[in-house]
C-alpha positions in Angstrom: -2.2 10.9 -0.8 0.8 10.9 1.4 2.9 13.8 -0.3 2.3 16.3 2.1 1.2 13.6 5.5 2.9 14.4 9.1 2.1 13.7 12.5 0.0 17.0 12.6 -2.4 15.6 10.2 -3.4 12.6 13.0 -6.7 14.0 14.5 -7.2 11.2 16.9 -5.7 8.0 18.3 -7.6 4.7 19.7 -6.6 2.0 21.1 -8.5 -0.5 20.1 -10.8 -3.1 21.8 -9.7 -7.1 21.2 -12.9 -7.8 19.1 -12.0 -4.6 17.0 -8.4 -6.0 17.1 -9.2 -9.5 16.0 -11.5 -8.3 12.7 -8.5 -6.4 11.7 -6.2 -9.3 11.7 -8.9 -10.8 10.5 -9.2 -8.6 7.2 -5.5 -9.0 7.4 -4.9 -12.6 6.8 -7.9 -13.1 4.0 -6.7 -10.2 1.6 -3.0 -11.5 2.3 -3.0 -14.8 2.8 1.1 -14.5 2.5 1.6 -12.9 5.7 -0.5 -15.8 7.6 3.0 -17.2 9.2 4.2 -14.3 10.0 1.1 -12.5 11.3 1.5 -13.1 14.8 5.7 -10.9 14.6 3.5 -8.2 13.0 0.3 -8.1 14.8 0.8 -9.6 18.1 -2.1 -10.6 20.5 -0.5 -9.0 23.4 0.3 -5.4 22.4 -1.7 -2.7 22.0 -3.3 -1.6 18.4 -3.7 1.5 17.8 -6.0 3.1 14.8 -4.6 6.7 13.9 -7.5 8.2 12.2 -5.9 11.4 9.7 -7.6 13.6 7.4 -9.7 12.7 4.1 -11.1 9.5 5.9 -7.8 7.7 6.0 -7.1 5.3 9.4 -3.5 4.3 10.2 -2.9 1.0 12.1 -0.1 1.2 14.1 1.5 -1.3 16.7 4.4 0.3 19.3 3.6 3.6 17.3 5.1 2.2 14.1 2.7 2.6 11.1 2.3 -1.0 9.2 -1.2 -0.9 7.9 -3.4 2.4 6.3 -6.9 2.4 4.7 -9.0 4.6 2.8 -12.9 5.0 3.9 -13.8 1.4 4.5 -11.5 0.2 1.9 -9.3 -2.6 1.7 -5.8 -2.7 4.4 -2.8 -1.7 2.8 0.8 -2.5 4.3 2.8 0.3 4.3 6.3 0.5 1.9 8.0 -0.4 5.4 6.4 -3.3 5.9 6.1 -4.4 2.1 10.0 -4.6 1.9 10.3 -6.8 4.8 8.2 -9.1 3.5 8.1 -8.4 -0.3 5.8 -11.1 -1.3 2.1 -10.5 -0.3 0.8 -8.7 -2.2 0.4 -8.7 -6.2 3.2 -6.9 -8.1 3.0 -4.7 -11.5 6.3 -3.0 -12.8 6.9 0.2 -14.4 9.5 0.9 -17.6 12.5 3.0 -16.3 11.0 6.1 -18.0 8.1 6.2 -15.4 10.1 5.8 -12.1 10.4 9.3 -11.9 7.5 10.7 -12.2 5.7 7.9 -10.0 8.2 8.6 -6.9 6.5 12.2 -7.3 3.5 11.0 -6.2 2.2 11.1 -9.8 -0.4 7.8 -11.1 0.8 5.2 -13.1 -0.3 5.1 -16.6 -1.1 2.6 -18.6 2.1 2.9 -21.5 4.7 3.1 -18.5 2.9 -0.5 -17.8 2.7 -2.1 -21.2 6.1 -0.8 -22.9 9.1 -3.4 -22.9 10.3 -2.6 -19.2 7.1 -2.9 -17.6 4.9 -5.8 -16.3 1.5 -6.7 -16.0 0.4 -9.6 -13.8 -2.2 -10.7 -15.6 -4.4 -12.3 -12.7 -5.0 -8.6 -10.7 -7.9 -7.4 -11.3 -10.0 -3.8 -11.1 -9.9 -1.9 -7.9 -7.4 -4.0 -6.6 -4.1 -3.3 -4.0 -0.9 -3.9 -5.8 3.1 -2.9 -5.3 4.9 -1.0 -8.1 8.1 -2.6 -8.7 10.3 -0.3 -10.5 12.6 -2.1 -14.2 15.8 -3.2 -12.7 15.1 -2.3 -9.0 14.7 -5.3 -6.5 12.1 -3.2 -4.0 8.8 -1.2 -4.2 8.8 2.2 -5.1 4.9 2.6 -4.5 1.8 0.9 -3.4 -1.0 1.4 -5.5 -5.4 0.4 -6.1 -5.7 -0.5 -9.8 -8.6 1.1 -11.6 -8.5 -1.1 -14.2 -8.0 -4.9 -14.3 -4.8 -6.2 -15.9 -6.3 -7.1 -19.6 -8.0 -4.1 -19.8 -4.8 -2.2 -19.2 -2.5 -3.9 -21.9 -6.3 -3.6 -24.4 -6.9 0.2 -23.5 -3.2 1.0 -22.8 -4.3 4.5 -22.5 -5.2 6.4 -19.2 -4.4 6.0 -15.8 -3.9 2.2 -14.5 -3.2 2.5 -10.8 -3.8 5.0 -8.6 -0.5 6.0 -6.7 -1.4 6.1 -2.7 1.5 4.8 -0.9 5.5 6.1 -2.9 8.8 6.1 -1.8 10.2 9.2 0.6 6.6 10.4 0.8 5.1 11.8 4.4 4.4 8.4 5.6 7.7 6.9 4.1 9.4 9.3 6.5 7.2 8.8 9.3 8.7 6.1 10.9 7.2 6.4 14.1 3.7 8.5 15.1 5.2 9.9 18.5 
């Protein structure tokens, strides 16, 4: 989604109202309840939000021009890579064997064998269509964020296909987008 993303692909930015502001943290805090303490360092009440809306119905929440959130359509808030390693426990985690960390930080999907072989993990409580971060065998960050188009037991049943769709990898346009200037 991201593999080709720069700053020329932003067609508008709003700043948004505080009642637009406050159902966005709001949307926040129930899909991850982990970032509840620390809500108010990454969204604070006082500055600006601004939503970046980009090609292919994609929205970009950003606070002092730093990207942290991005959605698809209406879709579900996903933190950005950035974001996800500073604070590498809210959201659900699946891991990929060593074979697949390759082709995943090429942007490609993650399949359902580079899941279910020895090296990779399945958390067996995620469930279809469903944000998670692709940890990588013997690699202490994320390498992606992915939406899971399967749930978890019907990965390891089917093991066939593709599991997770990759939106969000590593050294992808918004990976190197540190700031939208």
């Amino acid at each position: 989604m991201f593999k080709k993303f720069s700053g020329e692909d932003v067609s508008a930015q709003n700043q948004v109202k505080a009642s637009v502001q406050r159902k966005i943290r709001q949307s926040i805090a129930e899909e991850y309840p982990g970032l509840e303490p620390v809500l108010d360092d990454i969204l604070p009440k006082k500055s600006p939000l601004i939503v970046a809306k980009c090609q292919n119905h994609l929205n970009l929440v950003l606070v002092n021009n730093v990207p942290l959130f991005f959605s698809v359509r209406d879709g579900p808030y996903m933190p950005t890579l950035r974001l996800l390693h500073q604070y590498p426990n809210i959201m659900k985690k699946l891991q990929v064997d060593r074979g697949a960390i390759r082709f995943v930080l090429a942007g490609a999907n993650i399949m359902c064998p580079g899941l279910t072989s020895p090296g990779g993990f399945l958390d067996e409580d995620v469930g279809a269509e469903y944000p998670v971060a692709i940890m990588a065998e013997g690699k202490q960050h994320a390498l992606a964020i992915g939406f899971t188009k399967m749930s978890a037991k019907d990965i390891k049943a089917i093991n066939k296909g593709i599991g997770v769709d990759n939106l969000h990898y590593l050294n992808d346009g918004l990976w190197k987008m540190e700031r939208l200037d």
